[in-house]
C-alpha positions as CSV (number, residue, x, y, z in Angstrom):
1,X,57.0,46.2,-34.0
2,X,55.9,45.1,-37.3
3,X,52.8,42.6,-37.3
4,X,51.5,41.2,-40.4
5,X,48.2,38.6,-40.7
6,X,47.2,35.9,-43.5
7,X,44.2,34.3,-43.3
8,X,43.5,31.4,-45.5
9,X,40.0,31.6,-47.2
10,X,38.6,28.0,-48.5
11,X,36.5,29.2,-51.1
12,X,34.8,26.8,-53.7
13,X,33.8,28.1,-57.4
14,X,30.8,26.8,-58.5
15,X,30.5,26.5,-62.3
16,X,28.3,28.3,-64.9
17,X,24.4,26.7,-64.3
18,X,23.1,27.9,-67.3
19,X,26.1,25.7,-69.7
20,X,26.0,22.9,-67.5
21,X,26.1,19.5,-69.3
22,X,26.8,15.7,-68.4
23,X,30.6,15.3,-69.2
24,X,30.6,11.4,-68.2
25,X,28.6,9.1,-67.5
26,X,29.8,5.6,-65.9
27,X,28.1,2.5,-64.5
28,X,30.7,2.6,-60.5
29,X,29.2,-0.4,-59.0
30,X,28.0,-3.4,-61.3
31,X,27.0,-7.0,-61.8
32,X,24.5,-6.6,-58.4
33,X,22.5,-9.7,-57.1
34,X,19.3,-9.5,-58.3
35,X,17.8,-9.9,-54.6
36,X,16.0,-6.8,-54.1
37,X,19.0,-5.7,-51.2
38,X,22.6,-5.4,-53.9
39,X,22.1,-2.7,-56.0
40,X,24.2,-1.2,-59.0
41,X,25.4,2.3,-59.1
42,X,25.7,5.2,-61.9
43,X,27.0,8.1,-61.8
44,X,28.0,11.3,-63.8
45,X,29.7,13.7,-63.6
46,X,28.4,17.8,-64.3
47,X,30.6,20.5,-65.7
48,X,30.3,24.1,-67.2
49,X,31.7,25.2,-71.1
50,X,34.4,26.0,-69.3
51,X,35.0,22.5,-67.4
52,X,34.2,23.9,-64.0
53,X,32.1,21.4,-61.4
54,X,29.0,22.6,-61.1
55,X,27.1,21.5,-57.7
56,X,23.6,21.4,-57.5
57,X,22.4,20.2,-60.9
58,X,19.6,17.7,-60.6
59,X,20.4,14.7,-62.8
60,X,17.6,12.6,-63.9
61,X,17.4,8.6,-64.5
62,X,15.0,6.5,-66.7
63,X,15.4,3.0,-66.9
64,X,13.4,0.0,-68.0
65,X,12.4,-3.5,-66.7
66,X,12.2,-4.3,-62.9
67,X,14.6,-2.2,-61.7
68,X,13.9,-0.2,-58.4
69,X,14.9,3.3,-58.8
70,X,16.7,4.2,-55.0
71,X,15.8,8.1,-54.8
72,X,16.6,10.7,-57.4
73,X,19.8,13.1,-56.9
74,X,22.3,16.1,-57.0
75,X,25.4,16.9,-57.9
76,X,27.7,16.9,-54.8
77,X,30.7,20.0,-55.0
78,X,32.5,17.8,-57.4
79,X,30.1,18.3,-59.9
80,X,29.3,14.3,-59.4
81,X,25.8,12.9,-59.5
82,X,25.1,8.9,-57.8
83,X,21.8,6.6,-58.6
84,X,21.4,3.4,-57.6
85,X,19.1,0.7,-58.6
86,X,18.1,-2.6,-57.0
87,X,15.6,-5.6,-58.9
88,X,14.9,-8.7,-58.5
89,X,15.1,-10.1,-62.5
90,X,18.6,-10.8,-63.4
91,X,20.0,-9.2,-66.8
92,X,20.8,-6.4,-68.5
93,X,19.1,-2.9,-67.7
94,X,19.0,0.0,-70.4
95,X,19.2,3.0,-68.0
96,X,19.7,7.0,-68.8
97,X,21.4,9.7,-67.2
98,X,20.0,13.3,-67.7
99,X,20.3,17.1,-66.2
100,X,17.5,18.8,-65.3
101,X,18.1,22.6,-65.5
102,X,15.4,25.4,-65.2
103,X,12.6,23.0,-66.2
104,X,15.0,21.8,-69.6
105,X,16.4,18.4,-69.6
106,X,19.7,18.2,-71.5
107,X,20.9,14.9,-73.6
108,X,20.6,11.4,-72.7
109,X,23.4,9.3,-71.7
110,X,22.8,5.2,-71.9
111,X,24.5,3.0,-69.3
112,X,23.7,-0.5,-69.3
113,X,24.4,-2.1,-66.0
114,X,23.8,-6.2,-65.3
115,X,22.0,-7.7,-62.4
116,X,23.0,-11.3,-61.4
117,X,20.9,-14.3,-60.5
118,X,21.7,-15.3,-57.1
119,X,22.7,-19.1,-56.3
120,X,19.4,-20.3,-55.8
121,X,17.8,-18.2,-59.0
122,X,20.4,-20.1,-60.6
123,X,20.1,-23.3,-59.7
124,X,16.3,-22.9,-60.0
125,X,16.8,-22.0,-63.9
126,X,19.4,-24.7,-64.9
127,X,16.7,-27.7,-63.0
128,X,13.7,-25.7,-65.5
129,X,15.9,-25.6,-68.9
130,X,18.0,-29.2,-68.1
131,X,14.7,-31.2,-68.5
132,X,15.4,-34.0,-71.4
133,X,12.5,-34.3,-74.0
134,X,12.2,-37.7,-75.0
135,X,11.4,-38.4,-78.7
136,X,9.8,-41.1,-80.5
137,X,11.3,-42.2,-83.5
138,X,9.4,-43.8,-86.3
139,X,11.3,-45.8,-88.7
């Protein structure tokens, strides 16, 4: 009797470190409440000279204003990095995406995500600017 056996690895490649750059950068989750809870989310993703996902590349965020900076991160096995921010000031934020690699960061990559005012943020605002200033006029 003739017996033969295949066994199926599940291997992953992991891309080249050392070449690793940000490929994209996107804003995933936008136009938050500015409530201190809703949050926006960026990502980006990681890839090698020769395109490859590369997992484990520590991405780095600045950002300016009030925003709340929810943990730093890694690239997941697709190469994909996730940040999220949460605030309480409405507007828009001028954020950056950078790797982190062997003590070098790489280019920046600018995202500018909005937070919303809530209803009552709103409503507050529009009673503050609606006020009528009452002139005098002198003839």
């Amino acid at each position: 009797m003739n017996s033969s056996s295949t066994q199926e690895k599940n291997s992953r490649f992991n891309g080249d470190i050392n070449t690793a750059v940000i490929e994209r950068a996107w804003v995933e989750k936008d136009n938050a409440i500015a409530d201190d809870d809703d949050y926006v989310e960026l990502r980006s993703r990681v890839i090698d000279a020769n395109g490859n996902a590369v997992e484990g590349v520590t991405v780095s965020a600045s950002w300016g204003g009030a925003a709340q900076h929810l943990g730093s991160t890694r690239t997941d096995a697709d190469g994909i990095s996730t940040h999220r921010f949460k605030s309480k000031v409405a507007g828009a934020n001028s954020m950056s995406l950078r790797t982190y690699i062997n003590g070098t960061y790489g280019p920046y990559n600018y995202l500018n995500p909005v937070f919303i005012a809530d209803n009552s943020s709103a409503a507050r605002a529009a009673k503050t600017a609606c006020r009528p200033r009452l002139a005098a006029a002198s003839g």
